[in-house]
KEKE-3310 file (N, C-alpha, C; in steps of 0.2 Angstrom, whole numbers, plus 5000, padded with zeros to 4 digits):
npx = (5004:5004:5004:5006:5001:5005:5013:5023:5026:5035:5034:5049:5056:5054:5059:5055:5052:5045:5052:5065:5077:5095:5094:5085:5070:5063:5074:5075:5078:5066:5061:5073:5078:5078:5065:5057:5062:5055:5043:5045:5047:5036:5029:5035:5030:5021:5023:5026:5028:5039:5046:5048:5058:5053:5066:5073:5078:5094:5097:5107:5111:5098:5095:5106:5104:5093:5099:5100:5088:5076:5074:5070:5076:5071:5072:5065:5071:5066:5056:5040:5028:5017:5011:5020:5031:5024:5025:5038:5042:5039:5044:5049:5042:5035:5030:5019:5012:4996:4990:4994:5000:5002:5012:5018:5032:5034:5026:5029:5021:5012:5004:5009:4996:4985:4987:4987:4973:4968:4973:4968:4955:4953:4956:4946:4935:4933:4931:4935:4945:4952:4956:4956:4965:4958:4954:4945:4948:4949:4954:4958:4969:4980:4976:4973:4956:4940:4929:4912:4898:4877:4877:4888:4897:4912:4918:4927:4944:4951:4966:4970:4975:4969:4957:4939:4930:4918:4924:4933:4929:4927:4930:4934:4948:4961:4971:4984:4987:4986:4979:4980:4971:4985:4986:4977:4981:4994:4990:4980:4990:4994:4989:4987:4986:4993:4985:4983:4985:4999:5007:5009:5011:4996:4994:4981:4973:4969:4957:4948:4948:4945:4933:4925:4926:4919:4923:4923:4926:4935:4933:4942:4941:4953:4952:4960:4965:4981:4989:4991:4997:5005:5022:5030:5035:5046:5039:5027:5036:5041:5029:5027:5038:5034:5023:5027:5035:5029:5021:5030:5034:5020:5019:5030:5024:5014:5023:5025:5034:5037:5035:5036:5034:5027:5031:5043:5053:5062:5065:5074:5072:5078:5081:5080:5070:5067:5052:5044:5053:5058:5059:5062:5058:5064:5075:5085:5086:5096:5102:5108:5106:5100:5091:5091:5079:5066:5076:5080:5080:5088:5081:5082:5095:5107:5109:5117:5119:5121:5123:5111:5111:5100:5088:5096:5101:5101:5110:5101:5103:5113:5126:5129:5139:5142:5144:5144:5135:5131:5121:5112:5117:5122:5121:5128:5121:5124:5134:5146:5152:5156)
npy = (4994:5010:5028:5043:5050:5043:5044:5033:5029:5021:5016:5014:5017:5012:5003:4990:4983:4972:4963:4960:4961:4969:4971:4984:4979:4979:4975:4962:4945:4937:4924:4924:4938:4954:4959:4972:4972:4963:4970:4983:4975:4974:4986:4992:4986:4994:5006:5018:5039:5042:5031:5033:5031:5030:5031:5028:5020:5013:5018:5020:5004:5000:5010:5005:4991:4992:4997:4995:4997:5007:5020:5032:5041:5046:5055:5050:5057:5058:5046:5047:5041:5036:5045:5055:5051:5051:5063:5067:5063:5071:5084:5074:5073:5073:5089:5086:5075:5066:5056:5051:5032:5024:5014:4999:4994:4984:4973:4958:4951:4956:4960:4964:4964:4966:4978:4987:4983:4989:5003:5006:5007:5016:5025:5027:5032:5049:5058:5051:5055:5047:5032:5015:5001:4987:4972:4956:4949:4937:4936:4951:4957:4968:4976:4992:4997:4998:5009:5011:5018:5015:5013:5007:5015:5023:5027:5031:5027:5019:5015:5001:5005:5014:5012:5008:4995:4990:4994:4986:4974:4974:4966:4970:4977:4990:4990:4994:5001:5014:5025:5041:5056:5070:5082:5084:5075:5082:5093:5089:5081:5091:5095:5086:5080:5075:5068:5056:5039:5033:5047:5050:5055:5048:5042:5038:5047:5057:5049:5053:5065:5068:5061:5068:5083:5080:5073:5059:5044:5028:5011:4996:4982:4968:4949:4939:4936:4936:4942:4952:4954:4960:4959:4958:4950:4935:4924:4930:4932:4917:4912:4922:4920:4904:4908:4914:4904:4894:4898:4902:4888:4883:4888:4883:4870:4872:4874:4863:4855:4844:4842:4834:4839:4853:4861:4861:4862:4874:4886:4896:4915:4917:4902:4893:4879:4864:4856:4841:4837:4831:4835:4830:4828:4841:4847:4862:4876:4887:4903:4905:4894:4881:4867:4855:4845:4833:4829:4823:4827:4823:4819:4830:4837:4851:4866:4875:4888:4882:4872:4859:4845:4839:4824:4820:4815:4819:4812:4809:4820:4828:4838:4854:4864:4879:4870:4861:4847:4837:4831:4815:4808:4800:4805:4798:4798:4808:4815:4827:4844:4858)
npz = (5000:4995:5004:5001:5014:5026:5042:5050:5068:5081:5096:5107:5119:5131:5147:5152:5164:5170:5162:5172:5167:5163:5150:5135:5135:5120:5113:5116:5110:5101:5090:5082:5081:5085:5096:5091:5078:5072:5073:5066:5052:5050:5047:5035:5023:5022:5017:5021:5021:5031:5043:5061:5075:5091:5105:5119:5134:5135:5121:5114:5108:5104:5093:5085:5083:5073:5063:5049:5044:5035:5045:5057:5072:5088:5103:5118:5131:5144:5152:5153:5151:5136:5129:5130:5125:5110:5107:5108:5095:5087:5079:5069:5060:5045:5036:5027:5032:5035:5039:5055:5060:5075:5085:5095:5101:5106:5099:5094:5084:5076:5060:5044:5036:5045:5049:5037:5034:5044:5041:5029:5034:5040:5031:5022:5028:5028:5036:5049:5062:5072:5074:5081:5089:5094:5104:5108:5125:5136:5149:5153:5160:5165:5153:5146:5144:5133:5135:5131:5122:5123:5108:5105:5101:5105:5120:5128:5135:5149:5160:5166:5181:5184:5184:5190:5200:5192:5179:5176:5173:5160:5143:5132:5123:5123:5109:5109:5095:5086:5071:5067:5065:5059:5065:5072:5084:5088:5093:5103:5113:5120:5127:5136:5153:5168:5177:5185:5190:5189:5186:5173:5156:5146:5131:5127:5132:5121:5117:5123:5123:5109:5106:5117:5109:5100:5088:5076:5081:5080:5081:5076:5076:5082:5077:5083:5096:5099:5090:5094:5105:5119:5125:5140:5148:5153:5152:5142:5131:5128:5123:5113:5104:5098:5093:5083:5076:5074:5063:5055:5050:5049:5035:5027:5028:5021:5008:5005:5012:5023:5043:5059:5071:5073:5085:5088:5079:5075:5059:5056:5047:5034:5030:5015:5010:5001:4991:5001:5007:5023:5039:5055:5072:5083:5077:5072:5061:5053:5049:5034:5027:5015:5008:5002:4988:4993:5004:5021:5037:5050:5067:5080:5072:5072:5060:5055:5041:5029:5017:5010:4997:4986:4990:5001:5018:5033:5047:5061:5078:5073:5069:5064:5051:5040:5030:5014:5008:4996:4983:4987:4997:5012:5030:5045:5059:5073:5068:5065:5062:5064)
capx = (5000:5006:5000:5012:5003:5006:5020:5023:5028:5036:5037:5052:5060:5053:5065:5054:5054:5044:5055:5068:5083:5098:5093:5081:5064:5063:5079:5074:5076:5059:5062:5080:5077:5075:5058:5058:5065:5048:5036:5048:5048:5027:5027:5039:5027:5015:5029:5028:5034:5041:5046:5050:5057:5056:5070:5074:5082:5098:5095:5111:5109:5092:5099:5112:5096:5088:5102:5101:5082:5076:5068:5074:5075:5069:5075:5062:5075:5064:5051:5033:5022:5017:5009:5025:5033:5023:5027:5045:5042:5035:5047:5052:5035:5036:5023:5013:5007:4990:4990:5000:5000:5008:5011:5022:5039:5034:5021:5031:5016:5006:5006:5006:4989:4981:4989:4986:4967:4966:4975:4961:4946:4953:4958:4940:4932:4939:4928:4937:4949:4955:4954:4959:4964:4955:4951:4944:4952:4946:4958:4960:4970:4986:4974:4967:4947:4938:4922:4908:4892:4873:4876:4894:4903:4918:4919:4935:4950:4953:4969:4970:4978:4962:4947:4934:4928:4915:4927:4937:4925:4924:4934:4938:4954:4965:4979:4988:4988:4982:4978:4977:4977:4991:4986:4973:4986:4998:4985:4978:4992:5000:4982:4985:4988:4996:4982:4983:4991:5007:5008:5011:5004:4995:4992:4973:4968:4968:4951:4944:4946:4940:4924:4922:4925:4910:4924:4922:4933:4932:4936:4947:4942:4954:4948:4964:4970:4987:4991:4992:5000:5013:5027:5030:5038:5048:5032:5024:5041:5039:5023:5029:5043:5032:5020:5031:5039:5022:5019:5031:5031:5014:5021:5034:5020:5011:5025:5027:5039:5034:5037:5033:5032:5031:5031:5048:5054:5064:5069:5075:5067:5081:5082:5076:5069:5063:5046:5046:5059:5057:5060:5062:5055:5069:5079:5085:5091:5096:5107:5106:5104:5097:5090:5084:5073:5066:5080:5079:5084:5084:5079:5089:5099:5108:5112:5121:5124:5123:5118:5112:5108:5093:5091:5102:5099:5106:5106:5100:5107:5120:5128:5134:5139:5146:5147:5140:5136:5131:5115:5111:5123:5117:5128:5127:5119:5130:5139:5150:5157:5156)
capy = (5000:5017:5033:5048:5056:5043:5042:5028:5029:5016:5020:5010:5020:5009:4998:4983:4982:4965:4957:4958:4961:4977:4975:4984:4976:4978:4972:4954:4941:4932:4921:4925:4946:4958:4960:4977:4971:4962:4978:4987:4972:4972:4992:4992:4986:4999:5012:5028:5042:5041:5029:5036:5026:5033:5029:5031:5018:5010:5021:5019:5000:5001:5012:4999:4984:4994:5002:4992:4998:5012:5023:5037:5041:5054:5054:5053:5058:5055:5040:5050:5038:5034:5050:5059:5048:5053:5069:5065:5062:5076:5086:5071:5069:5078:5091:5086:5068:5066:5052:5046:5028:5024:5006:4999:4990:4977:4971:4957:4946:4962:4956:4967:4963:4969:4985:4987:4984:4997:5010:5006:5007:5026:5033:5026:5036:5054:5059:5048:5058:5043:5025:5012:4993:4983:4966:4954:4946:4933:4938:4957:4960:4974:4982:4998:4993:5001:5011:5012:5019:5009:5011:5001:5019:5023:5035:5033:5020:5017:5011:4995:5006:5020:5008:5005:4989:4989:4993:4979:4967:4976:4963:4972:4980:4991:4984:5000:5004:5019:5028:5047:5064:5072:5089:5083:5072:5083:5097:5086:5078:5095:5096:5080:5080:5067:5067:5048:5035:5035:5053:5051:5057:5046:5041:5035:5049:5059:5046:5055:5072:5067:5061:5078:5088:5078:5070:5055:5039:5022:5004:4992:4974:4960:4944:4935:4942:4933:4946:4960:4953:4965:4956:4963:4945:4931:4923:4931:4932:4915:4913:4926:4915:4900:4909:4916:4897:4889:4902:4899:4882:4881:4890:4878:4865:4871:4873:4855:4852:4839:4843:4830:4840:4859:4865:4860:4863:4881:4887:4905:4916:4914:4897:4887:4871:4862:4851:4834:4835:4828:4837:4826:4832:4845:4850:4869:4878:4894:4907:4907:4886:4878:4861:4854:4843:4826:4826:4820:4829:4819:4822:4834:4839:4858:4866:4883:4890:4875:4868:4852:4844:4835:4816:4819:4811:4820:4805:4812:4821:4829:4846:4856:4873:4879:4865:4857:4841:4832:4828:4810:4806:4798:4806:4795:4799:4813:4818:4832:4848:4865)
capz = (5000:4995:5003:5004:5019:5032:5040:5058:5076:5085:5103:5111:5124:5139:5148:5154:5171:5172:5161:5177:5163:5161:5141:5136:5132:5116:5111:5119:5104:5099:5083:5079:5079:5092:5095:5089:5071:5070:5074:5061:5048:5048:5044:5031:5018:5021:5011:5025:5019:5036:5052:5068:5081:5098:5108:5126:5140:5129:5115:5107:5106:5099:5086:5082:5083:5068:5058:5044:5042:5035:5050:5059:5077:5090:5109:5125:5136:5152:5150:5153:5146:5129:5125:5131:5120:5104:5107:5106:5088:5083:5074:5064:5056:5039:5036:5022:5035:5034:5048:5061:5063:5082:5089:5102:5098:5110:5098:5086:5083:5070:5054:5041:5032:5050:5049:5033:5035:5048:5038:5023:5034:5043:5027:5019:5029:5028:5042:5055:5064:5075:5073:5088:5088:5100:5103:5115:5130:5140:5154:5151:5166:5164:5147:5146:5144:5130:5136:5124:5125:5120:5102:5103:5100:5109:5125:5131:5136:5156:5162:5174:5187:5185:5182:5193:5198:5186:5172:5173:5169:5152:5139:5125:5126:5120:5107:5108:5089:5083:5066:5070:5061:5060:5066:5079:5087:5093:5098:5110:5117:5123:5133:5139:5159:5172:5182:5184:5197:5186:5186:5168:5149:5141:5123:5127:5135:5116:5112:5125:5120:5103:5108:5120:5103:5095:5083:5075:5083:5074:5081:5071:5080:5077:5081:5084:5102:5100:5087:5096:5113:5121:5126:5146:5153:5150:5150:5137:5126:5126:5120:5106:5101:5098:5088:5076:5074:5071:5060:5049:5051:5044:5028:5025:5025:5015:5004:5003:5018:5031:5048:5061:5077:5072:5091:5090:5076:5073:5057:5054:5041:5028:5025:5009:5012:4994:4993:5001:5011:5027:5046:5062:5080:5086:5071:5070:5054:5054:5044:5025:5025:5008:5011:4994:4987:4994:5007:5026:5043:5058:5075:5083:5069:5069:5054:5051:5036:5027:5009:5009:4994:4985:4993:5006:5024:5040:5053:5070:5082:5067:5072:5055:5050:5035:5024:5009:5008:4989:4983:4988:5002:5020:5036:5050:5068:5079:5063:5070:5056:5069)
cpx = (5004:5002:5007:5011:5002:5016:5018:5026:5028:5038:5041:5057:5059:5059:5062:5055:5052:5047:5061:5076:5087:5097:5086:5075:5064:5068:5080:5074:5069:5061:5070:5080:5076:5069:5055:5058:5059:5043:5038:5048:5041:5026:5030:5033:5021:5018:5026:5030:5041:5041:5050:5050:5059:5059:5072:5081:5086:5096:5099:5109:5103:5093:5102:5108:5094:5095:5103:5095:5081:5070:5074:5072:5074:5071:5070:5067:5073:5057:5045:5028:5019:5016:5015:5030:5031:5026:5035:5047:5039:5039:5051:5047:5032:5028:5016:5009:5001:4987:4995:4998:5005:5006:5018:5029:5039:5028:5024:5026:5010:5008:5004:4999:4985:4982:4988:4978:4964:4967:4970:4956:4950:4953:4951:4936:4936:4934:4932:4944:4954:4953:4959:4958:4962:4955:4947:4947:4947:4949:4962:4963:4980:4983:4973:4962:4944:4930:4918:4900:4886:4874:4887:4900:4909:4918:4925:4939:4953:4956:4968:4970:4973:4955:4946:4934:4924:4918:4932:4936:4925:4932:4937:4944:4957:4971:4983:4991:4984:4981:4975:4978:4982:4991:4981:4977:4988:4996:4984:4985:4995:4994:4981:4990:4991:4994:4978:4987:4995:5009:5011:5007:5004:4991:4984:4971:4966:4961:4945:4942:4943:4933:4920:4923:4921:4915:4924:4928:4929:4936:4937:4947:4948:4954:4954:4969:4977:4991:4993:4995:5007:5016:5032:5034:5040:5043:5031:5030:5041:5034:5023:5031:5041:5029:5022:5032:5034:5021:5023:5034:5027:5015:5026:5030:5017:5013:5028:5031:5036:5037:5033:5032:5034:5031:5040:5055:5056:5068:5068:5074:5070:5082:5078:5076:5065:5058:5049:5052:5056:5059:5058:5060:5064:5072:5079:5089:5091:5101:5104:5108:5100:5095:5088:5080:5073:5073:5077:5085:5081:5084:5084:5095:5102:5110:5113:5122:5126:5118:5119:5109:5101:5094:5093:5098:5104:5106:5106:5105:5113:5119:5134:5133:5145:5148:5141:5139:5129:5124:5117:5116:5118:5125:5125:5124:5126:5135:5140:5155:5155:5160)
cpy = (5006:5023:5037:5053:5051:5043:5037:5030:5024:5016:5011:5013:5016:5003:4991:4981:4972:4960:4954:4958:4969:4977:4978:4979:4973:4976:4961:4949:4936:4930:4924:4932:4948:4958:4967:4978:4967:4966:4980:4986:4974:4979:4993:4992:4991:5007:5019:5032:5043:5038:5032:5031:5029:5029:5031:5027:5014:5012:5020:5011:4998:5002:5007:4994:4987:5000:5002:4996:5003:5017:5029:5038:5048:5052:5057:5052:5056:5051:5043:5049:5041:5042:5055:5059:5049:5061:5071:5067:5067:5081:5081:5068:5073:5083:5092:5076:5071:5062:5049:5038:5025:5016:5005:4994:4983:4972:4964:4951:4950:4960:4963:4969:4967:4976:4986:4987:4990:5002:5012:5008:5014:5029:5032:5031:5043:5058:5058:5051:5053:5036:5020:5005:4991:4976:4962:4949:4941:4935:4946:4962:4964:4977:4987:4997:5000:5005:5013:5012:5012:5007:5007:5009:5022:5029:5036:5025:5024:5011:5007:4999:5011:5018:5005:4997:4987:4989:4990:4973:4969:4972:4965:4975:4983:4990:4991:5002:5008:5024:5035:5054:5067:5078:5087:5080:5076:5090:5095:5083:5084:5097:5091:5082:5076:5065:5061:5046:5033:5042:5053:5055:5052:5048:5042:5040:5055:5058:5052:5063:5074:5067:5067:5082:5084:5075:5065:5051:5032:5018:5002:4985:4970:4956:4941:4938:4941:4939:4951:4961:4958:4960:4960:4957:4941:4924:4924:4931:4921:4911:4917:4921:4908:4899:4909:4907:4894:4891:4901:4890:4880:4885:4886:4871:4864:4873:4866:4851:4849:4840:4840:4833:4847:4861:4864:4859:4872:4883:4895:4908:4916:4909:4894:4882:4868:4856:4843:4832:4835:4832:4833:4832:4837:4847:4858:4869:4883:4897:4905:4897:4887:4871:4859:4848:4836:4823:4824:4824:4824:4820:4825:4837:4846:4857:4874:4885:4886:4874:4863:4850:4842:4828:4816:4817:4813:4819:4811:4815:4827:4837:4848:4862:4876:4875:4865:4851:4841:4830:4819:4807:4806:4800:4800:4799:4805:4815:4828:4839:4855:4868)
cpz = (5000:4997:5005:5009:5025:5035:5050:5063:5079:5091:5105:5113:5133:5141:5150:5160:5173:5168:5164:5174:5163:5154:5142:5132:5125:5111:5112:5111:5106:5090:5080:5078:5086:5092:5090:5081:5067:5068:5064:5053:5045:5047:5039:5024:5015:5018:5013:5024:5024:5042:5056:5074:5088:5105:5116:5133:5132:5121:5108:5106:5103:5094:5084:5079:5075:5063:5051:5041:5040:5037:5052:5068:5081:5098:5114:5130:5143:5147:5156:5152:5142:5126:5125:5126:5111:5101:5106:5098:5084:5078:5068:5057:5051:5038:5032:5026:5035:5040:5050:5063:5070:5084:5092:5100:5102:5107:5094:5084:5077:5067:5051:5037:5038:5048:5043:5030:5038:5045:5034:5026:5037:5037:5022:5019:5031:5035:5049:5057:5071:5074:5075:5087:5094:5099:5109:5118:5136:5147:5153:5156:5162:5156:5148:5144:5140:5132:5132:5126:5122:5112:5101:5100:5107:5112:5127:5132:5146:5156:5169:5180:5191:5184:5188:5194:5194:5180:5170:5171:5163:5149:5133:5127:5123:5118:5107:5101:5086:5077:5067:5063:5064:5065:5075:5085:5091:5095:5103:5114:5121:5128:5138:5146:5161:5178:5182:5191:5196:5186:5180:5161:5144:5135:5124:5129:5127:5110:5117:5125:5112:5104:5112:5114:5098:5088:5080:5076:5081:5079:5077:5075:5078:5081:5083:5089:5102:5096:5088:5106:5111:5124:5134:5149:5149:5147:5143:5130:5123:5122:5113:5102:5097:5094:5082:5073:5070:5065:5052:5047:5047:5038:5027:5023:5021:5008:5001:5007:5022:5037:5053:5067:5076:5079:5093:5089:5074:5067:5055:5047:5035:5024:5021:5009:5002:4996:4993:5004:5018:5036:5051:5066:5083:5083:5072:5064:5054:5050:5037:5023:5019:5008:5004:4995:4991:4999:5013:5033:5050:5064:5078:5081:5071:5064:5053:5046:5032:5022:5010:5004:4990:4986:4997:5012:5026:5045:5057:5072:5079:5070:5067:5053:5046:5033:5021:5009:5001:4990:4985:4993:5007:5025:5042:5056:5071:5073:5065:5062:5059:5067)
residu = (UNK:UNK:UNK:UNK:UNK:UNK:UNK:UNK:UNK:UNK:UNK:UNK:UNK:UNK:UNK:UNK:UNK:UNK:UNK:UNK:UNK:UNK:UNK:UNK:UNK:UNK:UNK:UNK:UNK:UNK:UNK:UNK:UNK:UNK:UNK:UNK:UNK:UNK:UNK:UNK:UNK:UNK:UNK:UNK:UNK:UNK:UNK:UNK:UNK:UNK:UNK:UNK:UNK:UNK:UNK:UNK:UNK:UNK:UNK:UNK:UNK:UNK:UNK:UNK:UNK:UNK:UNK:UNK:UNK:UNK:UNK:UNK:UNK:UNK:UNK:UNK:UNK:UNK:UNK:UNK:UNK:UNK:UNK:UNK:UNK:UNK:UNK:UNK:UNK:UNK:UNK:UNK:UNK:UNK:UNK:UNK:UNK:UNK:UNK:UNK:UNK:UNK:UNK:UNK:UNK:UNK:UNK:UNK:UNK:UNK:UNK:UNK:UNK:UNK:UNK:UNK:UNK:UNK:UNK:UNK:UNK:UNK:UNK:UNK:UNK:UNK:UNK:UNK:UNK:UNK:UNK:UNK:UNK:UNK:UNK:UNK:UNK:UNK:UNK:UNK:UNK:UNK:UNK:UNK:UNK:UNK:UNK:UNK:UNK:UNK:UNK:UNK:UNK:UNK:UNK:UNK:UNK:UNK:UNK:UNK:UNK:UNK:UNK:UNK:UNK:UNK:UNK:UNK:UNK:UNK:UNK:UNK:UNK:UNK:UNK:UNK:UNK:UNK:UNK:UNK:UNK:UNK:UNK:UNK:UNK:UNK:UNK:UNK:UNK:UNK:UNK:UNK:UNK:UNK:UNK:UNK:UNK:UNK:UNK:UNK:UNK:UNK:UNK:UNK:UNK:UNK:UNK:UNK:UNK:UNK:UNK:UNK:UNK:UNK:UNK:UNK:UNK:UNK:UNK:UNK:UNK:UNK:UNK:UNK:UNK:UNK:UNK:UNK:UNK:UNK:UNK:UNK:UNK:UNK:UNK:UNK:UNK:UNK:UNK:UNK:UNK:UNK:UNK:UNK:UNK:UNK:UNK:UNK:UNK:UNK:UNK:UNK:UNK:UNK:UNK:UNK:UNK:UNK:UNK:UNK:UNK:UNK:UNK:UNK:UNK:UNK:UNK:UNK:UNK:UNK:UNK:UNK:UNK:UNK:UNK:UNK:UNK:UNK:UNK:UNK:UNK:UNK:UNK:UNK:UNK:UNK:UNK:UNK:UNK:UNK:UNK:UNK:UNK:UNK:UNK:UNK:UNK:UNK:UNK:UNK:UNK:UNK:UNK:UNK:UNK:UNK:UNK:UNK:UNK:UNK:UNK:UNK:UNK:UNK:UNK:UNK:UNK:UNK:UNK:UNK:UNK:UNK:UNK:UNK:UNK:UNK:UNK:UNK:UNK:UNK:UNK:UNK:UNK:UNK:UNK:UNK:UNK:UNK)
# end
């Protein structure tokens, strides 16, 4: 999708307290990437005149994480919550943007096609001056909780730390991505106060100055809450990590690959597997590996950076990195080439 008036924001200046680490957060690998290299991967396609990655605890490292990409950075020097943070970004966000799409670096399970969705239905309607991803949660404890009056539209977003008991029961939740105008956005957010139990400036409280100015703010459901998990623990990282896996996992099968136990099965986005080759329960491959056709990995295998031919058989257990090995060749069990 090409529009030349958005441009993205990707808040990752927080440090991640409950991941109980001196890295930060967003730096955590999930699926052979920083988490952060995820977010950044899934906006890419959507060809923003401009990304802005707002950067804060371990900034230079961050930087480093994302150098190859093509984004740009902006520094919240003090961590003020999110809305403090968008603010951040504001002189980086060229002046012909139309909207601001903002999401959170801790997100690496967004697929592009969702975001992508969303952008279509805000900018469908030119009307819509805000438009908010939600989903529902069976367990919506640490969200901020979607308030919405009888007709199902949106009065506000109350944080865990500031809702009621009655408004904890409410399951929708906010995914923390948002498509905003450009101009409204950072009007409200310099209105935005920190009269909260963080004593910070939130993002969310900008749906609530919308609706008090009679704007129109649009919901953006998606059904699959997994999609939109933030990643705050080692817990939840691995839960990340799993998904991705499966994920591509089920695209390798149904590119013709057999894979006998994909929970347990990890291979990295690089490598080329050809149809009808065969993966045992525990197997990794990883780096710019080439597997070809109708071959065989056996349980436990590694593999680095490694061609193996068509026909080939890599007994169990095999540990191999940077080699070749010949179409139609069988290696033994524990075969050893580090």
């Amino acid at each position: 999708m090409t529009s030349p008036a958005l441009s993205i924001v990707i808040l990752a200046a927080g440090k991640g307290t409950r991941m109980k680490s001196d890295k930060a957060k967003v730096l955590h690998e999930v699926f052979f990437a920083p988490m952060v290299q995820h977010v950044v991967n899934a906006v890419l396609p959507l060809q923003a005149t401009r990304t802005v990655i707002v950067v804060g605890h371990q900034a230079e490292a961050v930087e480093k994480a994302l150098q190859a990409f093509p984004c740009q950075f902006a520094i919240q020097e003090q961590q003020l919550g999110t809305g403090h943070a968008v603010l951040a970004a504001g002189q980086a966000i060229q002046e012909d943007t139309g909207t601001v799409m903002i999401l959170c670096g801790d997100t690496p399970l967004i697929r592009t096609e969702t975001l992508a969705q969303m952008y279509a239905a805000h900018i469908q309607s030119r009307a819509t001056t805000l438009t908010l991803m939600t989903t529902i949660l069976d367990n919506p404890t640490n969200y901020g909780r979607i308030m919405t009056g009888l007709d199902d539209k949106v009065l506000g977003i109350v944080e865990q730390k500031d809702a009621s008991p009655e408004q904890l029961q409410i399951q929708e939740v906010n995914a923390g991505i948002y498509c905003v105008d450009k101009t409204f956005l950072f009007s409200a957010l310099e209105k935005v106060g920190t009269n909260n139990s963080q004593k910070e400036v939130y993002l969310t409280d900008i749906v609530k100055q919308a609706v008090e100015a009679g704007l129109k703010v649009e919901k953006f459901v998606v059904t699959s809450p997994t999609e939109v998990l933030g990643v705050n623990s080692r817990v939840e990282l691995a839960d990340a990590q799993l998904e991705l896996q499966l994920r591509r996992n089920r695209a390798l099968m149904l590119q013709g690959v057999t894979i006998y136990n994909p929970q347990t099965v990890a291979i990295s986005p690089d490598v080329k597997i050809g149809n009808d080759t065969v993966l045992e329960a525990g197997v990794r491959i990883t780096g710019n590996s080439e597997i070809g056709q109708g071959s065989r990995i056996g349980q436990g295998a590694i593999l680095q950076n490694c061609r193996i031919g068509d026909r080939t058989v890599i007994g169990p257990y095999s540990c191999l990195s940077e080699i070749t090995v010949a179409a139609d060749r069988t290696l033994p069990p524990f075969s050893c080439d580090c």
